[in-house]
C-alpha positions as CSV (number, residue, x, y, z in Angstrom):
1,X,11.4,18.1,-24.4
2,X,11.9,15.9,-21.6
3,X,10.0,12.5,-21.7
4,X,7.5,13.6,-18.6
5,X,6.6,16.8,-20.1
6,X,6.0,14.9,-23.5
7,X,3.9,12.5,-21.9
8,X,1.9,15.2,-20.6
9,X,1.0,16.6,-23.7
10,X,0.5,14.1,-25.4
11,X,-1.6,12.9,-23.2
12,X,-3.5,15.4,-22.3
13,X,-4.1,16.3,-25.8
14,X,-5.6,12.6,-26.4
15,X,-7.8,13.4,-23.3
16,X,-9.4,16.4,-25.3
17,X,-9.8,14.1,-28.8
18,X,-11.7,11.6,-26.5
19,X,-13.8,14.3,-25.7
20,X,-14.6,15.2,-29.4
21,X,-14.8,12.0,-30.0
22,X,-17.5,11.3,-27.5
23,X,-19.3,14.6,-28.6
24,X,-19.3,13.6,-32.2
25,X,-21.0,10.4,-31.2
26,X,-23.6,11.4,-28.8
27,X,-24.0,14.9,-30.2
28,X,-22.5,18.2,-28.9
29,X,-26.2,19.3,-27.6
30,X,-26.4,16.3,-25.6
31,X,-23.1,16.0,-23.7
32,X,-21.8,17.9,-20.7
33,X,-18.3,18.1,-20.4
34,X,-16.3,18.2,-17.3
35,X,-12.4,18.2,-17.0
36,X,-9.6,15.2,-18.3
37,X,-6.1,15.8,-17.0
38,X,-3.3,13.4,-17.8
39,X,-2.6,10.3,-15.5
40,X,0.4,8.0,-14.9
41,X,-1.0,5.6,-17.9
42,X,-2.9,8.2,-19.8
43,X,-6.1,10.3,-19.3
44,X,-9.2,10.0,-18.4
45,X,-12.2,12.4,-18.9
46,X,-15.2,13.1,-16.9
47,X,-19.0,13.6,-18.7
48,X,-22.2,13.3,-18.5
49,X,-24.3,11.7,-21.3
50,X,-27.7,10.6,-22.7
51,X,-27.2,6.9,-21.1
52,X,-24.9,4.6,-19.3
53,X,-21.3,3.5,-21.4
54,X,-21.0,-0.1,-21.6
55,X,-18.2,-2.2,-22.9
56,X,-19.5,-2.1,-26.6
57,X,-18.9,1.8,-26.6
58,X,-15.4,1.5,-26.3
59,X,-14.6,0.6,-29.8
60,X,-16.7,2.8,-31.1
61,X,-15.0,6.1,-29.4
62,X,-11.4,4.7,-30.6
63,X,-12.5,4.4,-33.9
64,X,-14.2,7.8,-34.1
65,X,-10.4,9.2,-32.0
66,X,-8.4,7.8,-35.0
67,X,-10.8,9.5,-37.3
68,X,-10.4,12.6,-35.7
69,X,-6.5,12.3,-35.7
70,X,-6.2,11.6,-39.7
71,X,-7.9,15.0,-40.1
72,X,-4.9,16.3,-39.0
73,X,-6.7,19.1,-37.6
74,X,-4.9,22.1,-36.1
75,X,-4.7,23.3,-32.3
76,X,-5.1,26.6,-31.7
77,X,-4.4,28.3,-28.1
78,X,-6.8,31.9,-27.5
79,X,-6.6,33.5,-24.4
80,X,-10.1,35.4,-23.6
81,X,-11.8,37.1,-20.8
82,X,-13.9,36.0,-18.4
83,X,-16.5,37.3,-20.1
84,X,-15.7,35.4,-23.8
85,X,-15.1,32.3,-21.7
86,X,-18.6,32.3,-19.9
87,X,-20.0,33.1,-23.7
88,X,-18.4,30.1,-25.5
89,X,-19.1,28.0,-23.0
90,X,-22.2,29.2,-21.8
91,X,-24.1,25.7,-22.5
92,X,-21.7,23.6,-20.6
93,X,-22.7,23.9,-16.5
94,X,-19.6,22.8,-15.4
95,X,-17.3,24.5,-17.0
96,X,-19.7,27.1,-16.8
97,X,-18.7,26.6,-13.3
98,X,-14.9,26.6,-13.3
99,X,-14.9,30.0,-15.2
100,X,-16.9,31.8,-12.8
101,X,-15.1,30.5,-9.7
102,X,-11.7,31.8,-11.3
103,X,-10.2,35.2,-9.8
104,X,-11.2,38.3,-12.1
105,X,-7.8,39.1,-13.0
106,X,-7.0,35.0,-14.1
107,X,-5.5,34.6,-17.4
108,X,-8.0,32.4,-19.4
109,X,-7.7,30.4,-22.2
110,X,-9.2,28.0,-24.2
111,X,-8.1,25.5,-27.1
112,X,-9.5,24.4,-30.2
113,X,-9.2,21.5,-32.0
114,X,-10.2,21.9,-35.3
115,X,-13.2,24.2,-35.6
116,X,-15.7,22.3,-33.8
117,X,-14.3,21.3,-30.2
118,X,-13.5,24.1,-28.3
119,X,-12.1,23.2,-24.3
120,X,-11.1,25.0,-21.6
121,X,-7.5,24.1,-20.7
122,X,-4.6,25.9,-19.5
123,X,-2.6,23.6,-21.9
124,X,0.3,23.1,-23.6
125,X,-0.6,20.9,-26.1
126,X,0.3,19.6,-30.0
127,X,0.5,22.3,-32.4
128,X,-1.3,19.4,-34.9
129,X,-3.2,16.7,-34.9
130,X,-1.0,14.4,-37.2
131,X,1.9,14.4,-33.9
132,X,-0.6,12.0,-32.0
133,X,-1.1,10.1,-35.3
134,X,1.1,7.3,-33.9
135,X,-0.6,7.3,-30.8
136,X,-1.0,3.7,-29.1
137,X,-4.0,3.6,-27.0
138,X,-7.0,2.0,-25.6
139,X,-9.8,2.4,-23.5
140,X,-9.5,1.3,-19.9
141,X,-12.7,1.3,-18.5
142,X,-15.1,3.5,-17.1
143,X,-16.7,4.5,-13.9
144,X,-18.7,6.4,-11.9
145,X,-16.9,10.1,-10.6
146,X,-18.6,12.7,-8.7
147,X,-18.4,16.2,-9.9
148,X,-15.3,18.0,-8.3
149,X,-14.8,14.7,-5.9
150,X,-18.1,15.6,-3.7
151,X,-20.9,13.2,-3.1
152,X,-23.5,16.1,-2.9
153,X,-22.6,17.2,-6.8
154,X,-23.6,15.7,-9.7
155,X,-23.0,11.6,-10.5
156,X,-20.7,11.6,-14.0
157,X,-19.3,8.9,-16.2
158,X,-15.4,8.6,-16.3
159,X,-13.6,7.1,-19.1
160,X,-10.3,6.0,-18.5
161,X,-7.8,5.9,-21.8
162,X,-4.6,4.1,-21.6
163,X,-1.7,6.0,-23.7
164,X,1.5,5.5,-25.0
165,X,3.7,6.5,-27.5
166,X,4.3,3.1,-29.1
167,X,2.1,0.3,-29.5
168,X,4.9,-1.6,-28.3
169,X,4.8,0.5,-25.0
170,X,1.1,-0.1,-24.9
171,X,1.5,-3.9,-25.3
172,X,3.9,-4.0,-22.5
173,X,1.6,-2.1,-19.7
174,X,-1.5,-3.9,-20.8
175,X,0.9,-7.3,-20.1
176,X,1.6,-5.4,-16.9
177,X,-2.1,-4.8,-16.0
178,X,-3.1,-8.5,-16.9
179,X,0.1,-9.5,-14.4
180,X,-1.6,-7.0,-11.9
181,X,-5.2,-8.4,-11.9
182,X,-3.9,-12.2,-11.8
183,X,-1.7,-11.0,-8.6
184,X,-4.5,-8.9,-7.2
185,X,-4.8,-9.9,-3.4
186,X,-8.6,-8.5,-3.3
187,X,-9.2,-11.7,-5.6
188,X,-6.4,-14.3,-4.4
189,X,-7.2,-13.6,-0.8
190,X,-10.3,-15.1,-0.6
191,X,-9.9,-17.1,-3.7
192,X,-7.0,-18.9,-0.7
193,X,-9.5,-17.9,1.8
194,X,-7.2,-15.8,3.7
195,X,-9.2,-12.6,4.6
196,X,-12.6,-11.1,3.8
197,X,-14.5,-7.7,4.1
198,X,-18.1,-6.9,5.7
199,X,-20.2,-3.9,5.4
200,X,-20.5,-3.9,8.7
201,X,-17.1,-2.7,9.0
202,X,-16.0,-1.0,6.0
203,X,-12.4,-1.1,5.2
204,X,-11.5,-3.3,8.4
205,X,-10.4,-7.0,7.4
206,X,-11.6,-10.4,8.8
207,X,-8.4,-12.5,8.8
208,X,-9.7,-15.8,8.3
209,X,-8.0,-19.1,10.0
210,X,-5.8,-19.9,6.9
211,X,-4.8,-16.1,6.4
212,X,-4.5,-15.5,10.5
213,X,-1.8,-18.2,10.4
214,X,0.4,-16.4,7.7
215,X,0.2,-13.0,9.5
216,X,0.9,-14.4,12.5
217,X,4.4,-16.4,11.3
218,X,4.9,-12.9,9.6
219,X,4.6,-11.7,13.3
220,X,6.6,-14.1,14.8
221,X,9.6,-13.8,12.4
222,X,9.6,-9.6,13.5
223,X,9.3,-11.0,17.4
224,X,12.3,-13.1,17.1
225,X,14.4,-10.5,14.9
226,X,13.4,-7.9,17.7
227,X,13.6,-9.8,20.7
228,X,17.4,-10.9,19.5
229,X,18.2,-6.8,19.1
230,X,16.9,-5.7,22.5
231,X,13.6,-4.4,21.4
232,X,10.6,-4.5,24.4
233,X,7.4,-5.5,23.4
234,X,4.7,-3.6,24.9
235,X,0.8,-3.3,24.7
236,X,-1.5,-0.5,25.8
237,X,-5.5,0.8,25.6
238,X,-6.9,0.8,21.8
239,X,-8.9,3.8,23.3
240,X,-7.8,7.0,25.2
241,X,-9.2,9.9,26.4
242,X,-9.0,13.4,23.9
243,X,-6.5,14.9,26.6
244,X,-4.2,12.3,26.0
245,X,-4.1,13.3,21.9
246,X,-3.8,17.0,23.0
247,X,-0.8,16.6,24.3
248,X,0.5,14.8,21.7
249,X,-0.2,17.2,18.9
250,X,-2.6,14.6,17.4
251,X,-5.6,16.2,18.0
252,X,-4.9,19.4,16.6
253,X,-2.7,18.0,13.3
254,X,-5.0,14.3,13.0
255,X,-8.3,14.6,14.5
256,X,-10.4,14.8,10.8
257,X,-8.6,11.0,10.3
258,X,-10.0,10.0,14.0
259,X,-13.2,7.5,14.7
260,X,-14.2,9.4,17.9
261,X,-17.0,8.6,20.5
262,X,-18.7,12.0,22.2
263,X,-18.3,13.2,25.4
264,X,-21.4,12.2,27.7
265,X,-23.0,16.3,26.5
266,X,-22.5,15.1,22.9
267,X,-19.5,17.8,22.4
268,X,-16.3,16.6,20.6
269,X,-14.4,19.2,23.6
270,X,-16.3,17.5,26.4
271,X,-13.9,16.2,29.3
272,X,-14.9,12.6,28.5
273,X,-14.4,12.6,24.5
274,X,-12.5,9.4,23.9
275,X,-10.8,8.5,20.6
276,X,-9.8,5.4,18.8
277,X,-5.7,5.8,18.9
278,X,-4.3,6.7,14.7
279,X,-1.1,6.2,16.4
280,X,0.6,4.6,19.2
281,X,3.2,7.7,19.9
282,X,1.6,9.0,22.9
283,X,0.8,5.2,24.7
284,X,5.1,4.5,24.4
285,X,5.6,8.1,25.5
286,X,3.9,7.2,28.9
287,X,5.5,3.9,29.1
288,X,8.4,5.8,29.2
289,X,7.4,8.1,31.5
290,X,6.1,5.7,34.4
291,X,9.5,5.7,35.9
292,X,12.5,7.9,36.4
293,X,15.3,6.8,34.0
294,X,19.4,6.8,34.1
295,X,21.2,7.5,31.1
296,X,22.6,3.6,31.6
297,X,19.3,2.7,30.6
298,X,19.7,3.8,27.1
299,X,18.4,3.4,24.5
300,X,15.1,1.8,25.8
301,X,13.0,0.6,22.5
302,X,9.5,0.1,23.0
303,X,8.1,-1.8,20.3
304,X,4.1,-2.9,19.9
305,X,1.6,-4.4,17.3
306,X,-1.3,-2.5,18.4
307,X,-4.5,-2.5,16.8
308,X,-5.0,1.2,15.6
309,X,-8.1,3.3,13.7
310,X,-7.4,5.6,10.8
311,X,-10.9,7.3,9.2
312,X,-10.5,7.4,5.4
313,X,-13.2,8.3,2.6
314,X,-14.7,5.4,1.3
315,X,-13.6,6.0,-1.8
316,X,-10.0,6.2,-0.8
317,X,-10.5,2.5,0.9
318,X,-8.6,-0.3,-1.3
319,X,-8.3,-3.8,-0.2
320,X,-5.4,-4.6,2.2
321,X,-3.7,-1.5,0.8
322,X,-6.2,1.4,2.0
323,X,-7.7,-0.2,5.3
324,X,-9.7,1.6,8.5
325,X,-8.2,-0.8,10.9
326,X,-4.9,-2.6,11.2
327,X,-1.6,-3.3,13.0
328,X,1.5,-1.4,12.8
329,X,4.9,-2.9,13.7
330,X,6.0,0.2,15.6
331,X,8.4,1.4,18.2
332,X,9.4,4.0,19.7
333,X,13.5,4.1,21.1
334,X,14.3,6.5,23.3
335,X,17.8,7.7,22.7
336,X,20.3,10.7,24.2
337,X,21.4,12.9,21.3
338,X,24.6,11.4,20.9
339,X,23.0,7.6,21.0
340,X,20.9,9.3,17.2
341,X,23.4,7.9,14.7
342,X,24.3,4.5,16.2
343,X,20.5,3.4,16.8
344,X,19.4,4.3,13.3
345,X,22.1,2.7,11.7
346,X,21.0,-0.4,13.8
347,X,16.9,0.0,12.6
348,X,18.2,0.2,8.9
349,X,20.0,-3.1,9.3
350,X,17.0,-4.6,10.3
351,X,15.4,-3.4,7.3
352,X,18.1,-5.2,5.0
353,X,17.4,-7.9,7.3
354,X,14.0,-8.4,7.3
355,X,13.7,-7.0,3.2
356,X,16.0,-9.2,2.3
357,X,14.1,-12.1,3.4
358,X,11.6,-11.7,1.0
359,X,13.9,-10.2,-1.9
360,X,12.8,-7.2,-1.7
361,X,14.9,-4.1,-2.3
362,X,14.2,-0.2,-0.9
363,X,15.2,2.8,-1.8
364,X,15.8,5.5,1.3
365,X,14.2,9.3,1.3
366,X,14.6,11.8,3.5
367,X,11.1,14.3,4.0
368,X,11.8,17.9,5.5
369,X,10.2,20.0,7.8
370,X,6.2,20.9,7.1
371,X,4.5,23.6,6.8
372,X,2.5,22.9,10.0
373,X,5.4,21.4,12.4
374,X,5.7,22.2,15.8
375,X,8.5,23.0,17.8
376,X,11.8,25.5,17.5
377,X,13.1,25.5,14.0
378,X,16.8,25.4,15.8
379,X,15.8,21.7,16.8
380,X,14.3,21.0,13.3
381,X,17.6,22.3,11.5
382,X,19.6,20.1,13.8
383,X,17.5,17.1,13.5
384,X,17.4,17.1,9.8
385,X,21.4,17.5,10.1
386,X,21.7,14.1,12.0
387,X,19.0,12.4,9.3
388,X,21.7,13.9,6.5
389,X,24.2,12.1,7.7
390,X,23.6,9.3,8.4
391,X,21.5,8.9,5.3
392,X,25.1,10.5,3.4
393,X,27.3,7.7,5.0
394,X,25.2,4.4,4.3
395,X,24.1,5.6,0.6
396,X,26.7,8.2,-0.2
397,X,25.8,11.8,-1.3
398,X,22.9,11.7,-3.8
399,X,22.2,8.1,-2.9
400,X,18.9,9.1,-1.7
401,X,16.0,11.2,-2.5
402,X,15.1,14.4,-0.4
403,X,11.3,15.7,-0.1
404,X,11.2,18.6,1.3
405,X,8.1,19.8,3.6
406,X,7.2,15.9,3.5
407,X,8.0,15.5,7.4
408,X,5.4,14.5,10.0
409,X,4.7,17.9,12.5
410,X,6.6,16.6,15.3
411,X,9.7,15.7,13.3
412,X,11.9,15.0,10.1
413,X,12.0,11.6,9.0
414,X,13.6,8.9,6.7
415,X,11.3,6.5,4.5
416,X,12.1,3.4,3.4
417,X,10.5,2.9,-0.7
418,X,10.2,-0.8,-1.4
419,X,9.6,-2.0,-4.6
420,X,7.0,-4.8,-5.2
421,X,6.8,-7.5,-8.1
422,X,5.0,-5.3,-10.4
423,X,7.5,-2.4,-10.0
424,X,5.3,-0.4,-7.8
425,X,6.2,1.3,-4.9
426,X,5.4,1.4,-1.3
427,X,6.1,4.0,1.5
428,X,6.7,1.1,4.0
429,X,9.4,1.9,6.4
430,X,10.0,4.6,8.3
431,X,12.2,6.6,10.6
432,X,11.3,9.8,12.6
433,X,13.3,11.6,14.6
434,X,11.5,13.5,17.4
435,X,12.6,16.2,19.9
436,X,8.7,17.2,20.2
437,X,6.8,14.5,22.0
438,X,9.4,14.4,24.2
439,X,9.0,17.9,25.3
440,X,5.3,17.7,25.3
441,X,4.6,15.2,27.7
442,X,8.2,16.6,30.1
443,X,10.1,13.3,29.5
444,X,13.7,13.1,31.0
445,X,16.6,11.0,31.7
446,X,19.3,11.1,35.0
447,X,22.8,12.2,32.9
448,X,26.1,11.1,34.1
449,X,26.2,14.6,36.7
450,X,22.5,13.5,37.8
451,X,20.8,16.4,36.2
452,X,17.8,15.9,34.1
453,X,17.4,15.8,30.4
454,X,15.4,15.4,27.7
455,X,15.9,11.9,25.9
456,X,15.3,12.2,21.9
457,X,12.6,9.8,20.2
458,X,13.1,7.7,17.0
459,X,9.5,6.6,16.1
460,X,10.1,3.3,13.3
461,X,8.2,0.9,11.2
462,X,9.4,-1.4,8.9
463,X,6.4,-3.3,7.2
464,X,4.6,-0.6,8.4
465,X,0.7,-1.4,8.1
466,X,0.9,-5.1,8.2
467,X,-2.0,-5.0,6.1
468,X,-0.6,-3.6,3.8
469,X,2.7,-5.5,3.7
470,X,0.0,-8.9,3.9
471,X,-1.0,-7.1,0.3
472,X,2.0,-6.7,-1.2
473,X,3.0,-10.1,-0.1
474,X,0.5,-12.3,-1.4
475,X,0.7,-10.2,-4.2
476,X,4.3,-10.5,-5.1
477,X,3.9,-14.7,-4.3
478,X,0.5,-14.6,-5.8
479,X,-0.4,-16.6,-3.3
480,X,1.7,-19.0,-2.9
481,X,4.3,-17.9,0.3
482,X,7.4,-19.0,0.9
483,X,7.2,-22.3,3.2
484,X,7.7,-20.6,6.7
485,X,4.8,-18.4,5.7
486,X,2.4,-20.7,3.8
487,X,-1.1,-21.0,6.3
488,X,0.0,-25.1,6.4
489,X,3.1,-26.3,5.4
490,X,2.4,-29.9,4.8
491,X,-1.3,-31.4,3.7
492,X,-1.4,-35.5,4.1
493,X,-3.3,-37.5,1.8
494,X,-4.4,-41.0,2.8
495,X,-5.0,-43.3,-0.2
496,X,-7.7,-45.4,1.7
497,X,-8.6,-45.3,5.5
498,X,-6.7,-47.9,6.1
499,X,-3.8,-45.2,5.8
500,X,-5.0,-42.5,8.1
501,X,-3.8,-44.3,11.3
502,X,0.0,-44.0,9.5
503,X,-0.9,-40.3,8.5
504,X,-1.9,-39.3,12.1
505,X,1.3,-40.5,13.9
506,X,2.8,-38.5,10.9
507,X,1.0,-35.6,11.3
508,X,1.9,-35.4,15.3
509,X,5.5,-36.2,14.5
510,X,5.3,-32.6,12.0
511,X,3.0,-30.6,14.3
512,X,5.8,-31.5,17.2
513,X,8.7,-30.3,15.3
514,X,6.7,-27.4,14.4
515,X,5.4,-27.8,10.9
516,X,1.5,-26.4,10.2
517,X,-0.2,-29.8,9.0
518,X,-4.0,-30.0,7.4
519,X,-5.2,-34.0,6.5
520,X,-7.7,-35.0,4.5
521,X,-9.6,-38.5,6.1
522,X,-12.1,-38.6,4.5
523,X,-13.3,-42.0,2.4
524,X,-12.8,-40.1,-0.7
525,X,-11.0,-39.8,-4.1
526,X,-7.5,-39.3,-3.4
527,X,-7.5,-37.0,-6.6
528,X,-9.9,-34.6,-5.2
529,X,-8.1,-34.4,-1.9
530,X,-4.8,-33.5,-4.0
531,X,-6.7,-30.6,-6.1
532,X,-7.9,-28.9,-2.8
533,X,-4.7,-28.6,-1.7
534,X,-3.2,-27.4,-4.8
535,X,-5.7,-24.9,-4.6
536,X,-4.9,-23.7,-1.7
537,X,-1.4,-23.9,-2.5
538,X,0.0,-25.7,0.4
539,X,4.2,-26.3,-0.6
540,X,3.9,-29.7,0.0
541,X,1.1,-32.8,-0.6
542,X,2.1,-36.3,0.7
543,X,0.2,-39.1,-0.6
544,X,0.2,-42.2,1.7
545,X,-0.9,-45.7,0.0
546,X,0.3,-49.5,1.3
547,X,3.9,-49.1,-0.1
548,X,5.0,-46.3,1.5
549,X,2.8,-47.8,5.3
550,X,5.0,-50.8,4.7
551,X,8.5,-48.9,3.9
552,X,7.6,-46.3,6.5
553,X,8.0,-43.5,3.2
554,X,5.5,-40.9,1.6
555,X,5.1,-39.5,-1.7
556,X,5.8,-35.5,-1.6
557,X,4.3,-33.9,-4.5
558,X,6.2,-30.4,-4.3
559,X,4.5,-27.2,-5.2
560,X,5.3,-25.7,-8.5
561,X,6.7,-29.4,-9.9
562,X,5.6,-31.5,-12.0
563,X,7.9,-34.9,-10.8
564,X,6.1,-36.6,-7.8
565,X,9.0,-38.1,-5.4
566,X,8.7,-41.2,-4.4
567,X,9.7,-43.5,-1.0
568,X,10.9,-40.5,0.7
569,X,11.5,-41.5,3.9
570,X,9.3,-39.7,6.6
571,X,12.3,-39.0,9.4
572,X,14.2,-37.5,6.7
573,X,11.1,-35.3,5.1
574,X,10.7,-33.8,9.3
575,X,14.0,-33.0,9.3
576,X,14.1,-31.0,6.0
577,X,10.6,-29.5,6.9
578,X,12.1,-28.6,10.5
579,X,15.2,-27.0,8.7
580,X,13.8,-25.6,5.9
581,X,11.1,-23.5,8.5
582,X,14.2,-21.8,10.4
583,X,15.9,-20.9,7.3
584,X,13.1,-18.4,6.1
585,X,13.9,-19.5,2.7
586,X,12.3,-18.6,-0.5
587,X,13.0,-21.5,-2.4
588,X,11.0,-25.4,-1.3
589,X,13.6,-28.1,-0.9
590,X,13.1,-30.9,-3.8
591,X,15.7,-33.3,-2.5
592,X,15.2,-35.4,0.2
């Protein structure tokens, strides 16, 4: 058995012993079981009960789990009838439930452990008890779930069970989840004061000054990369009329994920329905289309950081990760046909480019045409060609992973997997390759004869929601960015205020060559101006007393050492700051 499948059923078999665990407790009259599948680190299983779990039930419920598993009870698989089914579990309403919404001619069947517990499962599962008598695991947490994942159905209690099949496997995730909730941006972001959330906005950041500074040196590090390989930037209207999304496809594929404002008669299909734009697609397409264009022109990239609206359930929303609002480092390049493998070759050496910068490595897919794509298949067969082979000659045959049906309707694409500090993955980049949009709004080009055609469009992102990418980063740095990135590079601490009129020419001489500078001047403790700083995890804390006025020096305490250096001298500290900011290095110079 392959290690998935076994972690399946084990799993999932651990998932029904919670449950007879939790019956034992409570009572079997008194509980209402629901379903509890496997998950990626274990089970969970959904009830309702005589009163809210706390924390203190959690040992309890392992306990009574190992009892159960010393019984060494057996499994046993029946298949029944619909009618058996709605019988044996004929005092359980929701599985109650399940049964009777199953097809007539379903095969049912049910599994019991032991005598007593009895669940409705398709399965498989352990023949025996005594297999999951090594079993490493641990209660999570628990929450609240509605029934079937609707708000209108009943509220139920969730318990989440981590599983493994080694306690030394177990040991190393919970490490893992105690990394993961030290690195969590929803606490270091405003812990750094970086971003916040309102209700009055649900899932649409504030960026806060500290935080706006980081994203925008983020921002200016993808202008210059661009701007150096012939990318335009453009902007256009965060707003646009319904017709606009018609043509695009958007409105019949996207409109459920839309924040849209009425037509003046109330109707969504009223001739002055606007919507805020999921995409920016349709805005390059007529940017594109404003002018007649030679094929000399080619490839024209359009690229934009556009402020763009995706609706999501609330409880799909998740910190910088899952957001309602945010920008998008897009672009759309309008290529001929035989331009296709050239240009994408050039986007993914940006992506090494840009990745690399911040030592993080990808891994390419390539998604297939949808179930619901539009267009002629001819066109879709030909575009997924061109993806193949390009993908084939920069990772080799096999180098890459193939989804099929995972496309976007208008086109096949290539995404870009990155892989964070925790050894999660992220569907950042992306490249799509689209003979659709062109057709739909009648784009063309002059050819060398002066006839028209239509030009082919590569739609790309690399950080993709910048959000997002914020997420990740101040996850993998927890906090503590590399120097080009950090909100202020340099913090100055005068001694005494006789100092601060040596720390202001200072502070002008950084802020001149470009260096983001905070002070402290106040006619305080030195010590406390040092903490805040450290706090906030600025790279570097100079400390200014009557030596260092006199020698024209300063003392650079460097973040993440413990050595304060001493009479560094202050032309020589711009000059390192200046070079170490065009670098966009990872590592803080500690020699001066």
């Amino acid at each position: 058995m392959e290690r998935e499948e076994f972690l399946q059923v084990y799993r999932h078999s651990l998932a029904h012993v919670m449950a007879k665990a939790v019956c034992e407790i409570f009572g079997y009259d008194k509980v209402q079981v629901a379903i509890g599948p496997q998950i990626e680190d274990g089970c969970y299983y959904d009830f309702t009960l005589p009163r809210p779990l706390s924390q203190e039930d959690f040992e309890p419920i392992e306990n009574k789990m190992r009892e159960i598993l010393k019984r060494k009870e057996d499994w046993t698989r029946k298949v029944v009838s619909k009618e058996e089914a709605l019988e044996i579990f004929k005092d359980q309403k929701y599985k109650t439930e399940l049964i009777q919404d199953l097809p007539q001619d379903e095969t049912i069947t049910v599994y019991y452990t032991g005598e007593d517990y009895v669940d409705l499962c398709r399965g498989p599962h352990v023949d025996n008890s005594q297999e999951l008598l090594s079993a490493a695991f641990k209660i999570k947490s628990t929450s609240g779930a509605y029934w079937r994942g609707d708000e209108h159905n009943d509220m139920m209690q969730r318990i989440y069970l981590y599983a493994f099949p080694s306690k030394d496997e177990l040991k190393a995730h919970l490490n893992l989840v105690r990394e993961a909730l030290e690195r969590d941006h929803k606490k270091i972001g405003p812990q750094l004061d970086l971003f916040m959330f309102s209700e009055t906005a649900p899932g649409m950041p504030y960026w806060l000054p500290r935080g706006w500074k980081s994203y925008r040196a983020l921002i200016q590090y993808w202008r210059e990369i661009h701007d150096r390989n012939g990318y335009q930037e453009i902007s256009a209207p965060v707003i646009n009329n319904r017709k606009l999304w018609l043509i695009s496809g958007h409105w019949g594929h996207y409109v459920n994920n839309m924040f849209i404002i009425p037509g003046s008669n109330g109707s969504l299909d009223d001739i002055d329905t606007m919507a805020a734009k999921p995409m920016n697609c349709p805005n390059a397409m007529l940017t594109y289309k404003r002018t007649l264009h030679s094929y000399k022109e080619l490839p024209i990239r359009y690229n934009e950081l556009d402020v763009i609206h995706r609706k999501e359930k609330s409880g799909q929303l998740n910190g910088l990760f899952r957001v309602q609002e945010f920008r998008q480092d897009d672009d759309h390049t309008f290529v001929m046909e035989s331009q296709i493998e050239e240009e994408i070759d050039n986007i993914l050496a940006i992506a090494d480019e840009i990745y690399s910068t911040f030592g993080i490595t990808y891994r390419a897919e390539l998604s297939t045409r949808p179930d619901d794509f539009m267009g002629d298949i001819e066109v879709w067969n030909r575009a997924e060609a061109a993806l193949k082979k390009i993908l084939d000659k920069r990772y080799g045959e096999g180098g890459y992973e193939v989804n099929e049906g995972d496309g976007a309707f208008y086109g096949p694409k290539i995404d870009l997997q990155i892989k964070d500090a925790l050894g999660r993955e992220w569907q950042c980049g992306t490249v799509q390759l689209d003979f659709q949009l062109p057709h739909n709004f009648g784009l063309t080009y002059q050819d060398r004869e002066g006839r028209l055609e239509q030009p082919v469009v590569l739609h790309r992102a690399i950080f993709g929601s910048i959000e997002r990418f914020m997420g990740i980063l101040i996850e993998n740095y927890k906090g503590a960015f590399p120097f080009w990135m950090s909100p202020y590079q340099v913090a100055l601490v005068p001694i005494k205020p006789e100092h601060n009129d040596f720390c202001k020419k200072l502070q002008d001489q950084l802020e001149d060559a470009g260096i983001r500078v905070e002070a402290d001047y106040a006619d305080k403790n030195m010590n406390e101006k040092i903490k805040t700083f450290k706090q906030f995890k600025d790279p570097y804390i100079l400390v200014v007393g009557d030596k260092e006025v006199e020698a024209g020096t300063v003392s650079v305490t460097v973040r993440g050492q413990k050595v304060q250096l001493h009479g560094v001298p202050t032309d020589k500290f711009v000059e390192a700051m200046k070079s170490l900011n065009a670098s966009h290095a990872q590592e803080l110079v500690t020699e001066f």
